[in-house]
C-alpha positions as CSV (number, residue, x, y, z in Angstrom):
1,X,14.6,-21.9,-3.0
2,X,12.7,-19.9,-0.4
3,X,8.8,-20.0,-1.0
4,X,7.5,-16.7,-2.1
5,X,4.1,-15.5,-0.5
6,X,1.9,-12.4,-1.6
7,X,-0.3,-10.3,0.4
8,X,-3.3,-9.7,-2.0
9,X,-4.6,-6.0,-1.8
10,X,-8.4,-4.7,-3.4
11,X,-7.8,-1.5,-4.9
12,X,-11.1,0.1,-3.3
13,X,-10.8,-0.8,0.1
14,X,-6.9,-1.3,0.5
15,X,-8.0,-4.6,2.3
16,X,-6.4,-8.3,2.3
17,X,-8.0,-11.2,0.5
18,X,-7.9,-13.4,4.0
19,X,-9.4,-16.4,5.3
20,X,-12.8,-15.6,8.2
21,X,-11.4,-15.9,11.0
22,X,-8.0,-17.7,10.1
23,X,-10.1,-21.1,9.8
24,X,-8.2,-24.1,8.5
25,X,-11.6,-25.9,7.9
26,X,-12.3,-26.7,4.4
27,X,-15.2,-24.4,3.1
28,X,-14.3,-21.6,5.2
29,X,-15.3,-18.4,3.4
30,X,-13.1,-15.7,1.7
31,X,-12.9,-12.3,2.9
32,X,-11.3,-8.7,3.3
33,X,-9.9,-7.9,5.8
34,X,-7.0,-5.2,7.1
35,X,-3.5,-6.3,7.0
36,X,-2.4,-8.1,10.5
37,X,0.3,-10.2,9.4
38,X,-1.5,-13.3,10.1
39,X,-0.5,-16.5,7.6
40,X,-4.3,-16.7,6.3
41,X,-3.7,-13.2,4.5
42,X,-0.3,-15.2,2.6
43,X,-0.5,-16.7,-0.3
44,X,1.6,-18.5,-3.3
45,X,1.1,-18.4,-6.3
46,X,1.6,-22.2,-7.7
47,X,1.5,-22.9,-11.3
48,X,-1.1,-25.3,-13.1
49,X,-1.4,-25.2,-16.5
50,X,-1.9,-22.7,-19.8
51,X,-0.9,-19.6,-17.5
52,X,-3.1,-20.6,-14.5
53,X,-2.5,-20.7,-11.2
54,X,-3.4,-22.1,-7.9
55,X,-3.8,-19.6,-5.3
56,X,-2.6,-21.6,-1.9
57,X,-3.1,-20.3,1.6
58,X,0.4,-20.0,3.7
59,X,-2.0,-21.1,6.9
60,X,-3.9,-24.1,5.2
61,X,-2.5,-25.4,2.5
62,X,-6.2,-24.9,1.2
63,X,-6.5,-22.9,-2.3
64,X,-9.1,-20.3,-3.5
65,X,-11.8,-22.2,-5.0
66,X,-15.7,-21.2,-6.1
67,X,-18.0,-22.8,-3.6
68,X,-19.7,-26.4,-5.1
69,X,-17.7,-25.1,-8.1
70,X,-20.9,-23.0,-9.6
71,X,-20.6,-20.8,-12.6
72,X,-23.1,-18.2,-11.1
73,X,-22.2,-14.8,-10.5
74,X,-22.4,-14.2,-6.9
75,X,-21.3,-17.3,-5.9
76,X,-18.8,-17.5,-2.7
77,X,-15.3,-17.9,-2.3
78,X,-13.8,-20.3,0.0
79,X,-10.3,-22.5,0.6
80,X,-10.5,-26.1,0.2
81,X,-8.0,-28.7,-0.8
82,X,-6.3,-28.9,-4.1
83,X,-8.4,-31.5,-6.1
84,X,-7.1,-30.4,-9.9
85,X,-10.9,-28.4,-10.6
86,X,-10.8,-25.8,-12.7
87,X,-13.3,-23.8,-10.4
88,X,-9.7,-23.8,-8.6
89,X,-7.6,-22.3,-11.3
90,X,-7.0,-18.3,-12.0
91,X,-5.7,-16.2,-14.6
92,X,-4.1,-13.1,-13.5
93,X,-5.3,-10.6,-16.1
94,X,-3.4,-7.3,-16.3
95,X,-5.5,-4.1,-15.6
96,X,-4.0,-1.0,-15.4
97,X,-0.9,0.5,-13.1
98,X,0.2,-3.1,-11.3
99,X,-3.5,-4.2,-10.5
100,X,-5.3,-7.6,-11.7
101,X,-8.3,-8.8,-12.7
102,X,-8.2,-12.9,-11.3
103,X,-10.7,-14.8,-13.7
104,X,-11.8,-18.1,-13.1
105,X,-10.8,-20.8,-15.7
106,X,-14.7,-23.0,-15.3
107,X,-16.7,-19.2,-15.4
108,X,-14.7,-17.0,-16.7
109,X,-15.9,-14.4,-13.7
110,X,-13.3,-12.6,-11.8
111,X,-12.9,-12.1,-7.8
112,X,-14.8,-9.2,-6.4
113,X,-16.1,-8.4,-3.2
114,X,-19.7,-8.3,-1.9
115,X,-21.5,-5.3,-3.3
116,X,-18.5,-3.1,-3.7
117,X,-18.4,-3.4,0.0
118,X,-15.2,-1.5,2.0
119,X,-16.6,-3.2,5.1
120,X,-13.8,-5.4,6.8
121,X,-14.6,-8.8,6.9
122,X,-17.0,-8.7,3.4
123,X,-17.2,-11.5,1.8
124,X,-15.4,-12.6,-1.8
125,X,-17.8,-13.8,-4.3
126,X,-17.2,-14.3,-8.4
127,X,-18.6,-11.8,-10.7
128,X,-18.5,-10.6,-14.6
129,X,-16.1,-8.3,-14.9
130,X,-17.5,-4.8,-15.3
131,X,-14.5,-2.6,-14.2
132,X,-14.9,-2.3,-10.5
133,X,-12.0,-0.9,-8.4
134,X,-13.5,-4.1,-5.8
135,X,-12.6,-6.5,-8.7
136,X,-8.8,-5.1,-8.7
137,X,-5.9,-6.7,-7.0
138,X,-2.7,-6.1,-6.7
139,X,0.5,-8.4,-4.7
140,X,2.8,-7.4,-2.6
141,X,5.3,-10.0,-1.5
142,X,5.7,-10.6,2.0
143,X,8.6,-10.6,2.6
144,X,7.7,-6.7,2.7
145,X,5.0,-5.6,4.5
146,X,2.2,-3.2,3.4
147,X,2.0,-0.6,6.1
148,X,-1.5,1.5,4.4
149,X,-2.1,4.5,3.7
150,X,0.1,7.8,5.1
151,X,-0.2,11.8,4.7
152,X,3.3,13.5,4.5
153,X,3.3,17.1,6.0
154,X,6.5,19.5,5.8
155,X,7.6,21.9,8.7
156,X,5.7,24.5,6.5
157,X,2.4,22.3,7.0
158,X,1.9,21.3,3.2
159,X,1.8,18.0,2.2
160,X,4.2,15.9,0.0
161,X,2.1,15.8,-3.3
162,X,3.8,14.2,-6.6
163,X,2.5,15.2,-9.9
164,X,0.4,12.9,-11.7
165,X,2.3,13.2,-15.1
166,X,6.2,13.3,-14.4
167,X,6.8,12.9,-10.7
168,X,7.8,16.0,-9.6
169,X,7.8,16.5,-5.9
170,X,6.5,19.2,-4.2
171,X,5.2,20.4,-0.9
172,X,2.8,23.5,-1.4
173,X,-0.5,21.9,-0.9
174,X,-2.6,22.8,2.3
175,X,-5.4,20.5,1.5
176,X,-4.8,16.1,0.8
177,X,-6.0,14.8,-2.3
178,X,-5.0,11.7,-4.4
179,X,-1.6,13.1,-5.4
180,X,-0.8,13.6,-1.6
181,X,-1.3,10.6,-0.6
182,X,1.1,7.6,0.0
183,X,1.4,4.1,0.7
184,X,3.6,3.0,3.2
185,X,6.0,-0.4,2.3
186,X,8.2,-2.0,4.8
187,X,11.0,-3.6,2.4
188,X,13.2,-5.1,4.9
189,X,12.4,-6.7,7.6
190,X,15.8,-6.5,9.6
191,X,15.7,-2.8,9.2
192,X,13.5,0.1,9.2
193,X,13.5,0.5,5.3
194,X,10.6,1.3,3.2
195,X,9.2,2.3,0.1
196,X,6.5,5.3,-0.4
197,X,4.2,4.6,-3.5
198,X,2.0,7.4,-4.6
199,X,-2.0,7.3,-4.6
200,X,-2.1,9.1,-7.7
201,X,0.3,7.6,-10.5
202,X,1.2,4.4,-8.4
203,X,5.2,4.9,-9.0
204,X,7.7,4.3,-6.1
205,X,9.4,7.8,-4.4
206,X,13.1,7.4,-6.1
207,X,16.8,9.4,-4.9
208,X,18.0,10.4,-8.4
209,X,21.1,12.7,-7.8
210,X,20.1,15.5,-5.6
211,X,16.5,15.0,-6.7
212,X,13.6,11.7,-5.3
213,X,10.9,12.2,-7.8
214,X,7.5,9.6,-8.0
215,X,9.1,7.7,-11.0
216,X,10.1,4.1,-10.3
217,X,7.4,1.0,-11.5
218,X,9.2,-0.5,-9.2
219,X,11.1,-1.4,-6.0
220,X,14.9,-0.9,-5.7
221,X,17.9,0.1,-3.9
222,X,16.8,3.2,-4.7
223,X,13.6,3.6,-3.2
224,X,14.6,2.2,-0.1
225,X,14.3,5.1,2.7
226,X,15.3,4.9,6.4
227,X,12.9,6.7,8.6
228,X,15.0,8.5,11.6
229,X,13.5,9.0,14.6
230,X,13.3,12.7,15.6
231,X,12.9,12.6,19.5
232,X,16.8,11.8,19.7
233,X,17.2,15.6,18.1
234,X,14.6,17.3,20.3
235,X,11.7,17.3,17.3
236,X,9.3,14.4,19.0
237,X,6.2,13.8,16.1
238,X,8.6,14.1,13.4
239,X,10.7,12.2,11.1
240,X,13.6,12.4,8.4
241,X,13.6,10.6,5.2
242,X,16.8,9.0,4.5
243,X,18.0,8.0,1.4
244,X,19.7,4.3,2.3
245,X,21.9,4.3,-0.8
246,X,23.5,7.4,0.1
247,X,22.6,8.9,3.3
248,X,21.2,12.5,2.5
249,X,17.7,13.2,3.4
250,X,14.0,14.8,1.6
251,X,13.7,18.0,2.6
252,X,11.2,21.0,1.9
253,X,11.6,24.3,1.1
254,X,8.7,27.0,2.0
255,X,5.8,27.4,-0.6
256,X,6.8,28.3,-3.9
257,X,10.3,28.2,-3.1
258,X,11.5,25.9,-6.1
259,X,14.6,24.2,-6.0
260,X,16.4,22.8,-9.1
261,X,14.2,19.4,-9.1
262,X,11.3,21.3,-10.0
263,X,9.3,22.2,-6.5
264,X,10.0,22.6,-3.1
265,X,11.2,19.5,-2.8
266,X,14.6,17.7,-2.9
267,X,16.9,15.0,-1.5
268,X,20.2,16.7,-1.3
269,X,20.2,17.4,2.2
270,X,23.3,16.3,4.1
271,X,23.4,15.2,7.4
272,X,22.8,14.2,10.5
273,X,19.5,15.7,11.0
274,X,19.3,19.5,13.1
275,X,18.6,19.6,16.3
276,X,16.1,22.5,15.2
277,X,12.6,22.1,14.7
278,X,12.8,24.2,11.9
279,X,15.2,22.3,10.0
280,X,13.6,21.6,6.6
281,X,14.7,17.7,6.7
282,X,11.8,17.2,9.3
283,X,8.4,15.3,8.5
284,X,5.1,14.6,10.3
285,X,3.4,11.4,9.3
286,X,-0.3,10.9,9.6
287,X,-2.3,7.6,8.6
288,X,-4.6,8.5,6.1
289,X,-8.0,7.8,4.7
290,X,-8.8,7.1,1.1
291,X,-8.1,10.4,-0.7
292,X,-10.5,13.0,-2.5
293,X,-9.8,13.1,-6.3
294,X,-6.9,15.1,-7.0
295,X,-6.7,17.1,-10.3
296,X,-6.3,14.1,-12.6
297,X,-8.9,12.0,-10.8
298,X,-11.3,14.7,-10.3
299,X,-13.4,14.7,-13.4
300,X,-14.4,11.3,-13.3
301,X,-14.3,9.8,-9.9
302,X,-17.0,11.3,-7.2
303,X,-15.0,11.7,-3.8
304,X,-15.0,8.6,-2.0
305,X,-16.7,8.8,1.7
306,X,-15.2,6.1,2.7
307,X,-12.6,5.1,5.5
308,X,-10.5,3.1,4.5
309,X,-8.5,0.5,6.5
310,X,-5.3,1.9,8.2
311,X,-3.6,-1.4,8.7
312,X,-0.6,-1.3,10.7
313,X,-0.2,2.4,9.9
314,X,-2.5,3.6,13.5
315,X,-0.7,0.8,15.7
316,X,2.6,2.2,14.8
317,X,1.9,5.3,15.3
318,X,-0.7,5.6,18.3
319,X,2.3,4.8,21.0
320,X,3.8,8.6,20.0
321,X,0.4,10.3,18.9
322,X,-1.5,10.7,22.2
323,X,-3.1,7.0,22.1
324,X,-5.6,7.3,18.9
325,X,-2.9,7.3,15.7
326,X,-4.4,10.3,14.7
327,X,-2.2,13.0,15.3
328,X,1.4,13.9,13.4
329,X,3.2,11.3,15.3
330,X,6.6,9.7,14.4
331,X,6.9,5.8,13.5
332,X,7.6,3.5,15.8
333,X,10.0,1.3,14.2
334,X,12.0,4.1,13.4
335,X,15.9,4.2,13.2
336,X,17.4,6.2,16.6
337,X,20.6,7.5,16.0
């Protein structure tokens, strides 16, 4: 059986748990940085005992370890060779909405990064746990490919927003918040399929009937979307949302113009895409910084002036978007047809 490697992804900063400078030396220090599909950002996940693992490095062969296997918090992280110390061994304890806490079996401390830093390239240290979004984890196989952080924006110039508590889609929002913002997940890497998971309530965009609310845990068939390339139907910037388990497409409606789904959104649309730039299939994709609280978030998070990594999200983009990533641009792995 195929090995299976994880991408390891802090909440806070959207950052990988990598290796500085994709060293193979023993010792060399743990960090985050942004996704760049380099082997020192993979990882398996190999059994030990009592529910613990060894975390091993796809470049090295080198595991996570606590440096000179201290118990003090603040101590560094760093690879080094699988010697059967417990300083090496990590529970994967379950926090909320797929993220971890990974405790240390000798301290008990959990993996957190410097400070709370969102720096690229800050280092991993062991600390008590106290909560921190920069002690929260979760894995992505990599087999997919965690693209970052998008903003969706209809032909009416609203964002794609799903509601916190049920799902529902809509597109009636001028401004981006937490419940406006995606992540982008490359699911197949012989095709342009991926997955959009919300900011907000962390579930997977999902075709159900003529419908594709936020509802799915998880990754299926049926959150697999093509993205179609709109230059080949005279709308360059843009993109349509395919569904790949039956072919119809997300589409918006103007504001406050329900359909039956609930909001302005559905996935009913037939196609091939309009050569119209009017045509309510089409979308404009923007990378995206971490998000201001939406209405769930906003009581008890302060917005967060921070930006955040883009990964591979301004790379694919820039080509189309005048050079920078930042303008509604059109992906560049992107199905022609």
């Amino acid at each position: 059986m195929p090995t299976t490697f994880f991408q390891l992804i802090a909440k806070h900063s959207g950052q990988l748990i990598g290796v500085a400078a994709g060293s193979t030396d023993a010792g060399a220090q743990l960090v985050q940085w942004p996704s760049d599909e380099s082997d020192n950002q993979e990882w398996e996940f190999i059994p030990v005992e009592d529910g613990f693992y060894n975390i091993q490095a796809k470049h090295s062969g080198k595991v996570i370890a606590v440096t000179s296997g201290s118990t003090e918090a603040g101590a560094g992280l760093v690879q080094w060779p699988s010697d059967g110390s417990d300083n090496q061994k990590w529970r994967f304890v379950p926090v909320e909405n797929g993220f971890y806490n990974l405790q240390a079996k000798h301290s008990g401390l959990v993996i957190g990064v410097t400070a709370g830093s969102t720096e690229a390239g800050a280092g991993l240290v062991q600390w008590p746990s106290d909560g921190s979004d920069n002690q929260q984890w979760r894995f992505v196989a990599s087999a997919m490919k965690m693209m970052g952080m998008v903003a969706i924006k209809s032909i009416y110039n609203r964002y794609l927003q799903a509601h916190d508590d049920d799902g529902e889609m809509h597109a009636s929002n001028e401004d981006r918040h937490t419940e406006e913002t995606w992540f982008l997940i490359k699911v197949d890497t012989d095709k342009p399929a991926y997955a959009l998971q919300n900011w907000q309530n962390r579930k997977y965009l999902s075709k159900r009937a003529a419908c594709a609310p936020a509802i799915s845990p998880e990754i299926g068939d049926y959150e697999h979307w093509i993205l179609v390339d709109g230059e080949s139907y005279g709308t360059p910037n843009a993109v349509a949302i395919r569904s790949e388990p039956d072919g119809t497409f997300l589409g918006a409606r103007s504001d406050g113009d329900d359909t039956d789904c609930g909001g302005e959104v559905d996935a009913g649309w037939t196609g091939p895409p309009m050569n119209n730039s009017r045509w309510g299939g089409w979308w404009y994709m923007q990378p995206a910084t971490t998000p201001a609280p939406g209405r769930t978030w906003g009581d008890i998070w302060a917005i967060v002036k921070v930006e955040s990594a883009f990964f591979e999200v301004v790379s694919l983009l820039a080509s189309l978007s005048g050079g920078d990533g930042n303008s509604p641009a059109k992906m560049e792995e992107v199905t022609k047809e």
